[in-house]
C-alpha positions as CSV (number, residue, x, y, z in Angstrom):
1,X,88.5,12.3,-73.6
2,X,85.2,10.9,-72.1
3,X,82.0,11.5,-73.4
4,X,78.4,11.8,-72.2
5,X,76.8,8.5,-73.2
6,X,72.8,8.4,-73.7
7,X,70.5,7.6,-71.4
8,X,69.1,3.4,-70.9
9,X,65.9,3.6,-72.2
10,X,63.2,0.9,-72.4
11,X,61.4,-0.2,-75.3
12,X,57.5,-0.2,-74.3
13,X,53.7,-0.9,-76.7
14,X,51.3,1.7,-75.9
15,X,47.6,0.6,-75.7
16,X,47.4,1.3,-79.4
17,X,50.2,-1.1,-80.6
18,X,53.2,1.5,-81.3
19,X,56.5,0.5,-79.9
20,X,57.9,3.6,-78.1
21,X,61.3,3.6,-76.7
22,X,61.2,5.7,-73.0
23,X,64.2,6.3,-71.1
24,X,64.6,4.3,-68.4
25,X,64.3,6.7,-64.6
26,X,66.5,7.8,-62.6
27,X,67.9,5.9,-59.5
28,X,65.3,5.9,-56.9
29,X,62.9,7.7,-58.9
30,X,59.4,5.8,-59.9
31,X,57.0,6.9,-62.3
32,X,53.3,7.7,-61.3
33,X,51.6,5.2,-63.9
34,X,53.5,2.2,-62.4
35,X,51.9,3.4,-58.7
36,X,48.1,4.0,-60.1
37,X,48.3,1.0,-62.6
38,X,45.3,3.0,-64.0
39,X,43.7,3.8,-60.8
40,X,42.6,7.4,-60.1
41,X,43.3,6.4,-56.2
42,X,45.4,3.6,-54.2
43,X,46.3,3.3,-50.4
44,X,50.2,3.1,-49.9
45,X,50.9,1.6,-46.3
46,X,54.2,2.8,-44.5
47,X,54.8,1.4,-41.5
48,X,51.5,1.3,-39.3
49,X,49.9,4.5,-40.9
50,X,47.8,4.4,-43.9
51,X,48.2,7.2,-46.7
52,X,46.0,7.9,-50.1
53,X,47.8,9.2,-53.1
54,X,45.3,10.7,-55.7
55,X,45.2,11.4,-58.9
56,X,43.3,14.6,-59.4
57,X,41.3,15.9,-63.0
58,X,44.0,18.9,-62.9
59,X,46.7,16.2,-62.9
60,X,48.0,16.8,-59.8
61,X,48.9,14.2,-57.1
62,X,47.5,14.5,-53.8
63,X,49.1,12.2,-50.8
64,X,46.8,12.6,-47.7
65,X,47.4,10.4,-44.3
């Protein structure tokens, strides 16, 4: 009988030197911290158009062309 195995997960240090183990996303599926790298705003180029994703004090993401 098969069996629902856990989820991958990855073994990451926060800033404050614990070891956390996070699982791993989905296919196709990318978290927000890896986009801002710490950034509140970064320019994401697609194709010949030029679009702003921001991170907003409500924590919200905003993607504007």
């Amino acid at each position: 009988m098969p069996t629902l195995s856990s989820p991958p997960f990855r073994v990451v240090q926060t800033p404050q030197g614990s070891i956390v183990a996070t699982p791993l996303p989905a296919a196709g599926e990318i978290d927000s911290d890896c986009l801002l790298q710490g950034q509140r705003e970064i320019l994401i180029r697609h194709g010949s158009e030029c679009y702003r994703l921001r991170h907003t004090r409500n924590d919200k993401l905003i993607l504007t062309k």
